[in-house]
MIDOSE-1310 file (N, C-alpha, C; in nm, 2 decimals, decimal comma, always signed):
residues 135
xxxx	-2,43/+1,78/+1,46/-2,44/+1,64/+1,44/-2,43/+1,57/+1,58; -2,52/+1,50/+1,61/-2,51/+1,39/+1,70/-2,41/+1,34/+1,71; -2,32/+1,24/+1,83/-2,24/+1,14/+1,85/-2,36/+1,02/+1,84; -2,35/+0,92/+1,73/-2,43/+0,79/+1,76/-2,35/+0,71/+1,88
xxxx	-2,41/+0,65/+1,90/-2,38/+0,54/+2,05/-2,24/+0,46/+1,95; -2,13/+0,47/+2,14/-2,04/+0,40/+2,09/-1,92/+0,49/+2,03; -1,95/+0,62/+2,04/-1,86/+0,73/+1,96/-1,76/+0,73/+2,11; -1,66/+0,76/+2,10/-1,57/+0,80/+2,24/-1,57/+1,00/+2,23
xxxx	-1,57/+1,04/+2,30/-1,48/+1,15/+2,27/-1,32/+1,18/+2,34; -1,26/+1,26/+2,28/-1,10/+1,26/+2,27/-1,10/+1,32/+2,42; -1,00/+1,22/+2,52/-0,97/+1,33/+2,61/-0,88/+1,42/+2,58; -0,96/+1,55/+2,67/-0,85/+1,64/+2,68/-0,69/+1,59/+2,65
xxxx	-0,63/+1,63/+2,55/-0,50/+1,63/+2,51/-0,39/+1,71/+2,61; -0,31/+1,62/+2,67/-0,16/+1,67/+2,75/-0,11/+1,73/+2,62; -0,06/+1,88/+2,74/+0,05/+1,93/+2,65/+0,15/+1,85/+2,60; +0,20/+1,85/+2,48/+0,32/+1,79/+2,45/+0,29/+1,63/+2,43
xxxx	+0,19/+1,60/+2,44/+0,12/+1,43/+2,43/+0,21/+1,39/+2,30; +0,29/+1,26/+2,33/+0,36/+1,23/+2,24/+0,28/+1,11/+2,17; +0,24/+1,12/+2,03/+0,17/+1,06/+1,96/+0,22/+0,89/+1,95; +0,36/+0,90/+1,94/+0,41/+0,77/+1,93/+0,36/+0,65/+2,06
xxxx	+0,29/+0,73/+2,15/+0,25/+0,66/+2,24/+0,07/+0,66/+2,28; +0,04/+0,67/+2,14/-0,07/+0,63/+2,10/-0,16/+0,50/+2,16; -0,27/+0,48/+2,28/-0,27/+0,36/+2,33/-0,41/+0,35/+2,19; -0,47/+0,18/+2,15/-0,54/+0,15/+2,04/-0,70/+0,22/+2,08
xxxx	-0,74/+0,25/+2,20/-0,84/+0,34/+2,21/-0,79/+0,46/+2,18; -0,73/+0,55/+2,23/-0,67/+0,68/+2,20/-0,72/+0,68/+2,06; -0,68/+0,60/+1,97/-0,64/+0,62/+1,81/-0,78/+0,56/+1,77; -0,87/+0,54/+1,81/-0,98/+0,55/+1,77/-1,09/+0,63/+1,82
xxxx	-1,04/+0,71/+1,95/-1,12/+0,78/+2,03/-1,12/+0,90/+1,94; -0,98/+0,94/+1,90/-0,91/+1,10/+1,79/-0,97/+1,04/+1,71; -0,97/+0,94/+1,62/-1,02/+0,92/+1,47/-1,11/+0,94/+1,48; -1,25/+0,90/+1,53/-1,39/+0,93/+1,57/-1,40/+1,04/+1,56
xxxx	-1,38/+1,11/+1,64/-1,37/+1,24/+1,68/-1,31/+1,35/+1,55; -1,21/+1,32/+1,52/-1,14/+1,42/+1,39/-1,28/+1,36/+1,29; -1,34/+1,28/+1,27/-1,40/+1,21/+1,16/-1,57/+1,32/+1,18; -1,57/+1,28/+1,29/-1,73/+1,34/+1,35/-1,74/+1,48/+1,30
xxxx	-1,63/+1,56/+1,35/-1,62/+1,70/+1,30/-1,60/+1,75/+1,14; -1,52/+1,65/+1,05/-1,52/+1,62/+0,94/-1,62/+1,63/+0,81; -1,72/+1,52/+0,87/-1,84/+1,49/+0,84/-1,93/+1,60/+0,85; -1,91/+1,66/+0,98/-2,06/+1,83/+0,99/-1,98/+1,90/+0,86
xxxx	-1,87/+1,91/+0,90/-1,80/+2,06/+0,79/-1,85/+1,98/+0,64; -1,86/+1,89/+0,63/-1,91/+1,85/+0,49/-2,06/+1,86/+0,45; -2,14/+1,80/+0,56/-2,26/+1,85/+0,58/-2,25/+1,99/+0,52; -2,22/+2,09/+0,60/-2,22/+2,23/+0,61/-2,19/+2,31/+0,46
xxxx	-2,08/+2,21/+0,43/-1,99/+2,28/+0,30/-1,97/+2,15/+0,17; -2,06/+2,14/+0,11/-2,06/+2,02/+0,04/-1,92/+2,04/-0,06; -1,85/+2,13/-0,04/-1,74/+2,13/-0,14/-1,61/+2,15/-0,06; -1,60/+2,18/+0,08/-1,46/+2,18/+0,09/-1,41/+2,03/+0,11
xxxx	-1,27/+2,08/+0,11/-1,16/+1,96/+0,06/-1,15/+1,90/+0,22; -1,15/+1,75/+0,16/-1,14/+1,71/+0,32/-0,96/+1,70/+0,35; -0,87/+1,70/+0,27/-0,76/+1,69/+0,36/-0,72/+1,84/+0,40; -0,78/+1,95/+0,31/-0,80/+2,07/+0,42/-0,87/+2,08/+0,60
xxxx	-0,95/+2,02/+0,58/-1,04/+1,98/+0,67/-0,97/+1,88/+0,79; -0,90/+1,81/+0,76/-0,82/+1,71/+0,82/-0,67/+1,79/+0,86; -0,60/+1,88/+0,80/-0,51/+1,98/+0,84/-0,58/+2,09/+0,94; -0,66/+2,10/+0,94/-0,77/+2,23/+0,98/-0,77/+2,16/+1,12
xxxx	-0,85/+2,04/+1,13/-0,86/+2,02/+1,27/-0,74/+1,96/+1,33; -0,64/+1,92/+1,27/-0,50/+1,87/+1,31/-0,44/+2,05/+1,41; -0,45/+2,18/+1,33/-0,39/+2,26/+1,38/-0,52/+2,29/+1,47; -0,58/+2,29/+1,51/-0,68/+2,31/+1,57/-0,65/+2,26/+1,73
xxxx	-0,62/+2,16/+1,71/-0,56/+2,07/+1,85/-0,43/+2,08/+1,87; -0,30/+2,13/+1,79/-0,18/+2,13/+1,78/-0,15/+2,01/+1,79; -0,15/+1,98/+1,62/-0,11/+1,82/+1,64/-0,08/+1,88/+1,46; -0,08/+1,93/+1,41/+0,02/+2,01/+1,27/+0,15/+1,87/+1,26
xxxx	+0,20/+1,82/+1,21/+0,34/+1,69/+1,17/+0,40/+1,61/+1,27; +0,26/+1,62/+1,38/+0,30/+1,50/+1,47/+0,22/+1,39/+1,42; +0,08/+1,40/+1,33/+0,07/+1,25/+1,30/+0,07/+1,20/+1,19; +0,15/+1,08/+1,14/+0,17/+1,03/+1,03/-0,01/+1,06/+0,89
xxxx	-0,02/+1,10/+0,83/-0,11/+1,13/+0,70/-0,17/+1,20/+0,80; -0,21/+1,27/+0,88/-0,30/+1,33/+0,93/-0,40/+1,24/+0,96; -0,35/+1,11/+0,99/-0,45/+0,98/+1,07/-0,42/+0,91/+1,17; -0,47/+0,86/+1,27/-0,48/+0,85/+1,40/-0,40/+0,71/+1,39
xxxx	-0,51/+0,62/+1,28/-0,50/+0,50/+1,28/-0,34/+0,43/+1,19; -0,31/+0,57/+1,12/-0,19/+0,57/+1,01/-0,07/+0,57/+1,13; -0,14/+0,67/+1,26/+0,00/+0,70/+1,36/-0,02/+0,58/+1,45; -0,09/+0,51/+1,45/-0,10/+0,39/+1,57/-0,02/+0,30/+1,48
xxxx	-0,06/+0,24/+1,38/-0,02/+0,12/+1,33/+0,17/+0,16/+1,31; +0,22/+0,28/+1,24/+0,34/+0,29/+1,26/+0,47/+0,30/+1,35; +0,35/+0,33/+1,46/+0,48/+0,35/+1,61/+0,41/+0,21/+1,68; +0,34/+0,16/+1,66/+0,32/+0,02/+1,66/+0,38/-0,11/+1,62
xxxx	+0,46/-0,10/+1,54/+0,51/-0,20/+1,44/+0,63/-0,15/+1,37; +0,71/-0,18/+1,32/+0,81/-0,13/+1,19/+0,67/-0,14/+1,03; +0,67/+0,02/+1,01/+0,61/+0,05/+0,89/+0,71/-0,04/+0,79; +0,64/-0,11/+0,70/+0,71/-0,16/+0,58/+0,63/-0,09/+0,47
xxxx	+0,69/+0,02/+0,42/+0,64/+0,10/+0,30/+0,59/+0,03/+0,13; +0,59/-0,09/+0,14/+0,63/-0,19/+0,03/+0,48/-0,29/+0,09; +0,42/-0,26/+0,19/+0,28/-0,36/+0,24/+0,18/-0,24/+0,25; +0,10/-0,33/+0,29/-0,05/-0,25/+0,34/-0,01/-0,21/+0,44
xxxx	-0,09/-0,11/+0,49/-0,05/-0,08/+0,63/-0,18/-0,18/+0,77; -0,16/-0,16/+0,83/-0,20/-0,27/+0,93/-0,32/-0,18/+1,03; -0,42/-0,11/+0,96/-0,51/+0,01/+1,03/-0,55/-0,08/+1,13; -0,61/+0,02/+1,28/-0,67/-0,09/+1,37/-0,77/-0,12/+1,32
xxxx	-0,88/-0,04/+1,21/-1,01/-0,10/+1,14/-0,98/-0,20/+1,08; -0,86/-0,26/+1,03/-0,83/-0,38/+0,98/-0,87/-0,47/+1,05; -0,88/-0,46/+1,13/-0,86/-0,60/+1,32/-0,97/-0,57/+1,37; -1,09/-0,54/+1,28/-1,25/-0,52/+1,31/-1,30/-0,63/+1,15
xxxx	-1,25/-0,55/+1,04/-1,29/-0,58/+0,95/-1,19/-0,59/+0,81; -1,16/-0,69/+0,76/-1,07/-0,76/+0,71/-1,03/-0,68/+0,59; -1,15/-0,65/+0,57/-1,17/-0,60/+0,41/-1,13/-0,42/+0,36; -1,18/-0,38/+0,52/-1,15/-0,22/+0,54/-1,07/-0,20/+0,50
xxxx	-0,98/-0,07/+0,37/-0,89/-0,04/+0,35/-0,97/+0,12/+0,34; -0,91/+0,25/+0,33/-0,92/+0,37/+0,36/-0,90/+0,42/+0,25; -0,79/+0,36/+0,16/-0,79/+0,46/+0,03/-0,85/+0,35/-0,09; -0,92/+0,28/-0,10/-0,99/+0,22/-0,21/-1,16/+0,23/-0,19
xxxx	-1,19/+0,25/-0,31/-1,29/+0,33/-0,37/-1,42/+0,24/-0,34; -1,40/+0,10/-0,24/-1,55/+0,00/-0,29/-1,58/+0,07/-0,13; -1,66/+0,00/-0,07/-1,83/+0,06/-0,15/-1,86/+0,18/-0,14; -1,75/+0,27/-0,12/-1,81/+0,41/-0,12/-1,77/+0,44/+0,03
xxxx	-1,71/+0,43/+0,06/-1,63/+0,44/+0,17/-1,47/+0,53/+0,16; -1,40/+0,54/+0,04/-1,29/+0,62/+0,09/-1,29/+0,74/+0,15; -1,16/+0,79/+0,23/-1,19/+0,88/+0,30/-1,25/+0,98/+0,22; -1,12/+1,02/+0,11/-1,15/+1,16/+0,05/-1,28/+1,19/-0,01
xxxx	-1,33/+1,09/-0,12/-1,41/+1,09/-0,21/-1,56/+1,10/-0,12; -1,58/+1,00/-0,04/-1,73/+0,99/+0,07/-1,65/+1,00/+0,20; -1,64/+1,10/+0,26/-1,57/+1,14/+0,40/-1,69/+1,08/+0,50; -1,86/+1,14/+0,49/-1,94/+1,06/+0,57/-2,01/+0,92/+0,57
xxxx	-1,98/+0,86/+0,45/-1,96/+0,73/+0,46/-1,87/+0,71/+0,50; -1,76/+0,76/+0,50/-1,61/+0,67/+0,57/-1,68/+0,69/+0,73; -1,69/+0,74/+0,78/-1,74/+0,81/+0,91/-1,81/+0,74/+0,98; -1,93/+0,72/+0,92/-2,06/+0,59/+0,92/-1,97/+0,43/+0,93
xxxx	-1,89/+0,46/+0,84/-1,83/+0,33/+0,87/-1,78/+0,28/+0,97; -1,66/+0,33/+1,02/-1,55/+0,34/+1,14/-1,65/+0,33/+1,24; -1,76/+0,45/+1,24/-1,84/+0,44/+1,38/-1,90/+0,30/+1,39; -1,93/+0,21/+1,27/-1,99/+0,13/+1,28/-1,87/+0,02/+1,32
xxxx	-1,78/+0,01/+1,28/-1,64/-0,09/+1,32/-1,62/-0,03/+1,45; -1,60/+0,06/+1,51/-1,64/+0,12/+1,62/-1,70/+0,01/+1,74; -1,86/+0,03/+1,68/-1,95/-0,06/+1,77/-1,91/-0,14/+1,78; -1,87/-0,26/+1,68/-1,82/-0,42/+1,68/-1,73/-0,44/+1,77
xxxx	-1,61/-0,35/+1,78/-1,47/-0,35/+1,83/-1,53/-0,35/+2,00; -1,63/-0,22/+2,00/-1,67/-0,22/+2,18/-1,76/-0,38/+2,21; -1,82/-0,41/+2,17/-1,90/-0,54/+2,16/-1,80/-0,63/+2,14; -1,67/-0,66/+2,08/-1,60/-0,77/+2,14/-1,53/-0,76/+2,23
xxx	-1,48/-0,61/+2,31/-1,45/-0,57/+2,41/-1,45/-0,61/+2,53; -1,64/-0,60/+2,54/-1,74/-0,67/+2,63/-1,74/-0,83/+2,65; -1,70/-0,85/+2,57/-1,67/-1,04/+2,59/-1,54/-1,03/+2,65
């Protein structure tokens, strides 16, 4: 699979890189990136499980229970803020797009259920995010 324009890829990871110090590109440079590779294995394997897939490339990089759900944007917003387990959580796709939530089912976007729609998406919140960047 292609990177569409606007994809980052993950720098090389420091040994020992402490996630809690996640800068807001970092956490969408890895989410891209864990997503991109996500997306081919689903291509490839129209039946495996994506939070296999999502543990799979976590141990891959040695990043195994350093990030909260096995999401970039789940480990930004929490060492970001005091998590209030009782709210939404505060994804940076949120602060692209108001409406974006990750585990509800409209329009075909959740992660688990459409992994490369979710994928398509983000890249696409992606663009907007670098385009207000640019201003």
């Amino acid at each position: 699979m292609t990177k569409p324009s606007g994809v980052q890829t993950v720098p090389p990871l420091k040994k020992g890189k402490v996630m809690n110090k996640l800068t807001l590109d970092e956490a969408w440079a890895m989410c891209l990136e864990m997503w991109a590779w996500i997306a081919e294995q689903k291509k490839a394997h129209k039946y495996a499980n994506v939070e296999n897939l999502k543990k799979k490339w976590m141990k891959k990089h040695g990043l195994i229970g350093k990030v909260r759900a096995n999401c970039f944007f789940c480990q930004y917003d929490v060492t970001h803020r005091l998590l209030d387990i009782y709210r939404d959580c505060n994804c940076p796709a949120q602060k692209i797009d108001r409406t974006f939530h990750c585990q509800e089912y409209l329009p075909d976007h959740h992660w688990r259920k459409h992994p490369i729609t979710f994928y398509n998406k983000i890249v696409a919140l992606n663009k907007i995010r670098l385009a207000r960047k640019k201003k």
